[in-house]
N, C-alpha and C positions, 0 to 999 in steps of 0.2 A: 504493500500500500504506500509505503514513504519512495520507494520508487517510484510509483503511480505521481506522486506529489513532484516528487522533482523531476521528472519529465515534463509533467504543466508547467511549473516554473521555469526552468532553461526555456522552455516556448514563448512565456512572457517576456524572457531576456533577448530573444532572437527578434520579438514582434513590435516592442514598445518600448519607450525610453523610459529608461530609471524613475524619470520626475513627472512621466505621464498620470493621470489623476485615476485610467483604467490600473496601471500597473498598481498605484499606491492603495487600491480600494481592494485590486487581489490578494497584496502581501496583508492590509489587515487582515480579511475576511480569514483568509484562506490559513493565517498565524496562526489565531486564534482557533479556530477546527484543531489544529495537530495539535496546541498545546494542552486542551482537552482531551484527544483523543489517544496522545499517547501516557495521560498522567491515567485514563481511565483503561485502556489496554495493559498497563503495565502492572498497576495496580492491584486490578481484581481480578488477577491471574490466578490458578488454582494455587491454595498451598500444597506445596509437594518441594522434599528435598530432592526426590529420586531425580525431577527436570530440573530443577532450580536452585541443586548444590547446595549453600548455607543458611538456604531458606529454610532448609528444616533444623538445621539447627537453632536458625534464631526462633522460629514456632514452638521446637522444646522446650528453651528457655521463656518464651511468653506463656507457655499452659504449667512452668513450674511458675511463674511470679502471680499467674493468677491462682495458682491456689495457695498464697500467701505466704510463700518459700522465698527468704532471703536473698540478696544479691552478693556473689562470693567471687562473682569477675572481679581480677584486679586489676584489669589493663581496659581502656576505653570506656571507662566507669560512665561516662556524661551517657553514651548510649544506653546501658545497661538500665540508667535510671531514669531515663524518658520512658523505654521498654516497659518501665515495672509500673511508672507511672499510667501509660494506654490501660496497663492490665487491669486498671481498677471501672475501667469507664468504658471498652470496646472489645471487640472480638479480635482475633488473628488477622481475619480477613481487613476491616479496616484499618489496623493496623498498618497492615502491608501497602494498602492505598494511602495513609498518609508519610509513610516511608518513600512512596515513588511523587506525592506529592513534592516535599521536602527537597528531594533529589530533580525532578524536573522544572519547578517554579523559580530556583534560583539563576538557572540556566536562560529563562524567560526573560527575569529582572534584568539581568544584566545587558541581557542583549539590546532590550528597551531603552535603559539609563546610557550605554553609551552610541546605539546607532539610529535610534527614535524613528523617522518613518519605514527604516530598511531594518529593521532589528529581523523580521523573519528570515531573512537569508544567514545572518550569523546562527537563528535557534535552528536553523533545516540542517546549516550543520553540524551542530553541535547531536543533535538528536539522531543525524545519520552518522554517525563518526561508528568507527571498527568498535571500538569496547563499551557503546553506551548501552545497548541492550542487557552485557556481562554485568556489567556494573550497577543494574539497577534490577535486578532478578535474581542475582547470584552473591556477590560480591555487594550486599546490600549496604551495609555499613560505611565499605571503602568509597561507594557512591555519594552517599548523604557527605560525610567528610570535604569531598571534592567539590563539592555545591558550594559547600559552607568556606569553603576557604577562595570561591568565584567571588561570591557575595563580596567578601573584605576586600579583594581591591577594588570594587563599585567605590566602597568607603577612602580612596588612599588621603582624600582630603579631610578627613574626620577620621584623627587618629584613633580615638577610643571606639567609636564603632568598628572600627577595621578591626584594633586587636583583641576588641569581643570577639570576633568570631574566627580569626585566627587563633584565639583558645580555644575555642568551640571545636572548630574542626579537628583542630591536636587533640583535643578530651574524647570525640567521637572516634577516632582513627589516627593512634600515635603515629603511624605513617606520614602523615601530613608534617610531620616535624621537617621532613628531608627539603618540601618547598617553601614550606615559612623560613626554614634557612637560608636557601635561595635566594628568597626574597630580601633578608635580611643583607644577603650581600650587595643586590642589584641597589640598595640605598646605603651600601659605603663606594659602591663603585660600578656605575649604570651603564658603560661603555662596553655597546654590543661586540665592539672588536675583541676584546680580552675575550670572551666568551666564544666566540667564534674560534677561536684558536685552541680554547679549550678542548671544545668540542672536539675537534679535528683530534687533536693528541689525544683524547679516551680510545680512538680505534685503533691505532697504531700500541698503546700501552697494553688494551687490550689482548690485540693480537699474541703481545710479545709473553705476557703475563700469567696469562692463560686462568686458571683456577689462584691465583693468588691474591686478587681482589676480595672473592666471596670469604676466605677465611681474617684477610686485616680489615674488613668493614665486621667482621662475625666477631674477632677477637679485643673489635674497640667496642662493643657491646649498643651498635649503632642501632635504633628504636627498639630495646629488646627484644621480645621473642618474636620481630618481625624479621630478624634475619632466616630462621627457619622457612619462609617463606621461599627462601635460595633452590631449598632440596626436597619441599611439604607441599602437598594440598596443590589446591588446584583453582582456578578457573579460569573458564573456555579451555578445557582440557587438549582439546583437539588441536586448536592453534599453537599450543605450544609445546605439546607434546614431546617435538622432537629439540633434541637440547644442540647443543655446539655452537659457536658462532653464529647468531643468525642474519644470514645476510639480508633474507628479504623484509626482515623487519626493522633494519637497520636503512635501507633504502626508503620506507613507509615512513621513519620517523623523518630521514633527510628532508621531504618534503617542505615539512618545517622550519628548518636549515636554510635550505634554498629559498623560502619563501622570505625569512627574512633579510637574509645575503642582498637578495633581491632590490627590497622595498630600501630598506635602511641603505645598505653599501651603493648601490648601483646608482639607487633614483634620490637618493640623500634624504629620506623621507624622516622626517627630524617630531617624533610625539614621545613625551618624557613615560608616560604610562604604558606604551606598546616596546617602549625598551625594555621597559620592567618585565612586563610579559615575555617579551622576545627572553629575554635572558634571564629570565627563572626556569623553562622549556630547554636552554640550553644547557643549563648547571643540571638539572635532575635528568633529563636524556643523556649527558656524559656520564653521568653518576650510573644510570641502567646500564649503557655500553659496556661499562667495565664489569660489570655481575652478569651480562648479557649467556653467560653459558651456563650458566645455573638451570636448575630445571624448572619451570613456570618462573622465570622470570618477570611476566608477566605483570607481577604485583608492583613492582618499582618500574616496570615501564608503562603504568596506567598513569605513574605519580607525574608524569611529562606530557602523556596523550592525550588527557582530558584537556590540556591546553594548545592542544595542535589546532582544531577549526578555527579557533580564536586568532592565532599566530597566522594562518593561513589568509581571511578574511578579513582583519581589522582595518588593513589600511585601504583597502577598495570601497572599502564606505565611509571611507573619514577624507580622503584625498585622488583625483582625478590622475590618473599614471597611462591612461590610454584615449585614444580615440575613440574608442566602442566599449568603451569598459562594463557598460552594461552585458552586451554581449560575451566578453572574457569571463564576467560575473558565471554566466552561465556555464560555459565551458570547465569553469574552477569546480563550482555544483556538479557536473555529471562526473567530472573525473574522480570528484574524490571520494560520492556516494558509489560510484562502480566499485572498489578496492572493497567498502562494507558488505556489498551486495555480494561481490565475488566470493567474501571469506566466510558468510555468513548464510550465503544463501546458496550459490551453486555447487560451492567446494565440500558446504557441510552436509 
């Protein structure tokens, strides 16, 4: 169906200009529809961990908090006690729909707050990206996390809302420590070039390094028991199944890479928050490269991907870089929903 959607829209992009009043009346109408319809598909999915991986485990722990059995998590405590909280007032199943709410609405906001009449072209991709399905079905936690740490930099000009939910996100999914660091650095030193070069030397260090990575990130006791994540568990089992070097998913994050190489280096495109972004993307994507051989590495290279459509799209709605850029607009849309479609849909 979201291919259904972005086939209409690449049409709008090939038929009508960006600022035409049919176009702007479609990305509302038509926003609005998916951003319902995927908080209400995702939602009210069956519970089942047998399809849905850690969906049953978080259901075990909601029918233990509802029958008024403690909470003895000690890691992502802020979830645990939202979790115990529902348990006193809704079912599982709601539950679960305001978990895909949480996860999909922040994704909405922001697209809103920073690209106003064009925000549905950033949420289409955001919504079509490779791991948003995993992440919001499976990997439920590390999803809501990811939201919550979008949300803070809407905030970077109000600092105390931002770093509410930059604890927030860290209390939901210690995970998130690895890009609130990032980010931590892109504000002592915002200069895409440094980052760019980093980037570059993770795969060569990699290559050379081989398994030497996973045990000095394991043995500095980097988000505790999230380094287990290197050699444990799983999700989208299938994509990442196979371990070693991965090239083609090393070529999928380049994207990224190139996208802002592109924007910034080439066409000098000079925006103090899309640096931020640009090179938070590139500190935690070098950070995965190097653990990249691990088995389901996965889990540290979502902490990058959620922020790829973002990287990919921000500056073709905030700055004019073509003659038809409406039309590239569209071209950007089918390419990058084919890769989701390909790994989720034909391949699977």
């Amino acid at each position: 169906m979201l291919f259904m959607v972005v086939l209409l829209t690449v049409l709008h992009t090939q038929l009508l200009g960006i600022d035409e009043r049919k176009n702007k009346s479609y990305l509302q109408f038509t926003g609005k529809i998916i951003l319902l319809f995927v908080i209400l598909y995702m939602g009210l999915r069956p519970v089942s961990g047998f399809y849905f991986g850690d969906m049953g485990t978080y259901n075990m722990y909601f029918e233990s908090y509802q029958e008024g059995n403690p909470i003895i998590a000690k890691d992502d405590v802020a979830f645990h006690l939202f979790m115990k909280a529902c348990s006193y007032v809704m079912t599982a199943g709601t539950f679960f729909l305001l978990c895909a709410a949480i996860y999909v609405l922040p994704l909405w906001y922001l697209s809103k707050k920073w690209f106003a009449d064009y925000w549905f072209y950033a949420f289409l991709l955001l919504v079509g990206s490779f791991s948003f399905w995993a992440y919001g079905t499976n990997g439920i936690r590390n999803g809501m996390a990811t939201s919550l740490f979008i949300i803070a930099l809407v905030f970077t000009e109000r600092k105390a809302v931002m770093i509410f939910f930059l604890l927030l996100a860290c209390a939901v999914h210690k995970s998130i420590l690895l890009p609130t660091v990032a980010y931590g650095l892109t504000l002592v030193q915002n200069n895409p070039k440094k980052y760019f070069y980093v980037w570059l030397a993770a795969i060569p260090l990699s290559l050379a390094l081989g398994g030497f990575w996973e045990n000095f990130f394991a043995g500095l006791g980097f988000g505790d028991d999230r380094m287990s994540y290197l050699t444990e568990g799983n999700i989208n089992e299938d994509d990442f199944s196979s371990t070693g070097f991965r090239w083609d998913f090393l070529i999928y994050s380049a994207t990224g890479v190139f996208a802002g190489y592109y924007f910034v280096i080439k066409k000098g495109f000079k925006d103090k928050l899309y640096h931020h972004l640009l090179n938070i993307y590139l500190i935690v994507n070098a950070f995965w490269i190097l653990v990249i051989r691990a088995n389901f590495s996965n889990r540290f290279a979502y902490l990058s991907w959620f922020m790829l459509a973002l990287v990919i799209i921000y500056p073709f709605l905030k700055q004019r870089f073509f003659l038809k850029q409406h039309q590239v607009i569209g071209y950007v849309l089918i390419a990058y929903f084919t890769f989701t479609y390909l790994m989720n849909v034909i391949l699977a």
